[in-house]
N, C-alpha and C positions, 0 to 999 in steps of 0.2 A: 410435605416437608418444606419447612422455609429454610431458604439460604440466603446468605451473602454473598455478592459475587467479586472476588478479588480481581478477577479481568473483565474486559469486555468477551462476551461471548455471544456469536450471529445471533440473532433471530429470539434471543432472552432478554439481553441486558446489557447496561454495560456498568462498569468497575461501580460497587459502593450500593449496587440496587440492592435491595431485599424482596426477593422472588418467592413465587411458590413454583415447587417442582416436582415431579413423581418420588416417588422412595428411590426407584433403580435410578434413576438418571443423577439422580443428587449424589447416593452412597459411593454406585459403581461407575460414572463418569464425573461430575464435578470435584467432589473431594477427596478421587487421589489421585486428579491433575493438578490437584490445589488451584484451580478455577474458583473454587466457594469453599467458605466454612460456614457450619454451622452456627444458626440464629438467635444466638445466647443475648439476654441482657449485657454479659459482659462483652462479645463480641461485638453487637450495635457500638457499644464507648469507643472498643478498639479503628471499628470502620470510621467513623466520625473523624479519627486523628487522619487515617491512611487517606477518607477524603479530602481534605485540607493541603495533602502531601501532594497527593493525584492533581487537583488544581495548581498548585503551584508549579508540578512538570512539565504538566498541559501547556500552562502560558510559559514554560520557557522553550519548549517544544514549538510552538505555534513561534514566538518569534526567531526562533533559529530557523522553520521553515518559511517565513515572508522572510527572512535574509537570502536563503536560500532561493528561496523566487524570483528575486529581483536579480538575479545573476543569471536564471534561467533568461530573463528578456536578452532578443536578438541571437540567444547560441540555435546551431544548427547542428544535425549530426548528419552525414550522406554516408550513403552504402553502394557499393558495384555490383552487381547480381548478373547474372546471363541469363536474358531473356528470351521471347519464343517470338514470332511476328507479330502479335497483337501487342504488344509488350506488356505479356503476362511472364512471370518471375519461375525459372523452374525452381522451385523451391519457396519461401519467402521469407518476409522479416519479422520476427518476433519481438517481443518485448523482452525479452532474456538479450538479443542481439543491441536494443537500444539501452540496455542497462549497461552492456558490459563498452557498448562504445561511450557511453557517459564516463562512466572508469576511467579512460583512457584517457578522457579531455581534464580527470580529476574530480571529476563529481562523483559519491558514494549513494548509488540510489539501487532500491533493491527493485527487482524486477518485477515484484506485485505490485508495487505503487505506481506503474507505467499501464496509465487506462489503456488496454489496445485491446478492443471486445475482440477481434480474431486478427491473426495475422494480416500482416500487408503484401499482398499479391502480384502486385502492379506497377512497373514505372510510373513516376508522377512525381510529388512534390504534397507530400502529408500532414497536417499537425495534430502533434498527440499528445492530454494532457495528462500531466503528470501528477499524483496526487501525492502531495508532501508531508501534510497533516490534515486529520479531516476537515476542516474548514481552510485548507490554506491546497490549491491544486495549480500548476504555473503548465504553459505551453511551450510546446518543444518541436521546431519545423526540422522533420524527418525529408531528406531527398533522397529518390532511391533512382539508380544512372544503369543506363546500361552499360557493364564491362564490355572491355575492349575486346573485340575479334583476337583470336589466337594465330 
């Protein structure tokens, strides 16, 4: 079965490709998440337009996120954690924790776009990047302190 694929979808495509896919994955998954429609001459015309649109978001996308990058230069976020002797973190900091302290400083970043392959464990002084738009990823100096004795 060929499809068009309205989104990007992992490991297939992305937005405007025309794929081949099994019968089931296409019927019962792609087309009615509305991910894909079916590969009609008329539909190819239709794609054609939504391409054109898709680029044009893209590049306005990409420069809202190099705007956005360059604001990310020199910002810091720090965190107090209570730590163990080694100054390993009971607990530690996630990227959901750096999303929601960007919130606060005013910046709207969702927490999958904060590369952080696993949590942060460890006193120290970290930088993690942060991916904006696919082509467009800014760095962000993460300090984590050990809180104050009680």
């Amino acid at each position: 079965m060929e499809v068009i694929l309205k989104e990007d979808v992992a490991k297939l495509g992305s937005r405007g490709d025309v794929v081949k896919v099994a019968e089931g994955y296409g019927r019962n998954f792609l087309l009615p998440r509305k991910l894909a429609i079916e590969a009609t001459s008329g539909n190819k015309k239709v794609i054609e337009q939504m391409r054109a649109a898709a680029l044009r978001r893209s590049a306005k996308e990409k420069a809202q996120a190099e705007e956005l990058s360059k604001q990310f230069d020199g910002l810091s976020v720090s965190f107090e954690r209570r730590s163990g002797e080694h100054d390993q973190l009971f607990g530690s900091v996630t990227s959901g924790d750096i999303a929601e302290a960007l919130e606060k400083k005013g910046f709207l970043v969702d927490r999958r776009k904060v590369q952080l392959h696993e949590p942060l464990k460890s006193l120290g002084e970290f930088t993690v990047p942060i991916r904006l738009h696919k082509d467009v990823s800014a760095h962000l100096k993460v300090t984590i302190e050990r809180a104050a004795a009680e």
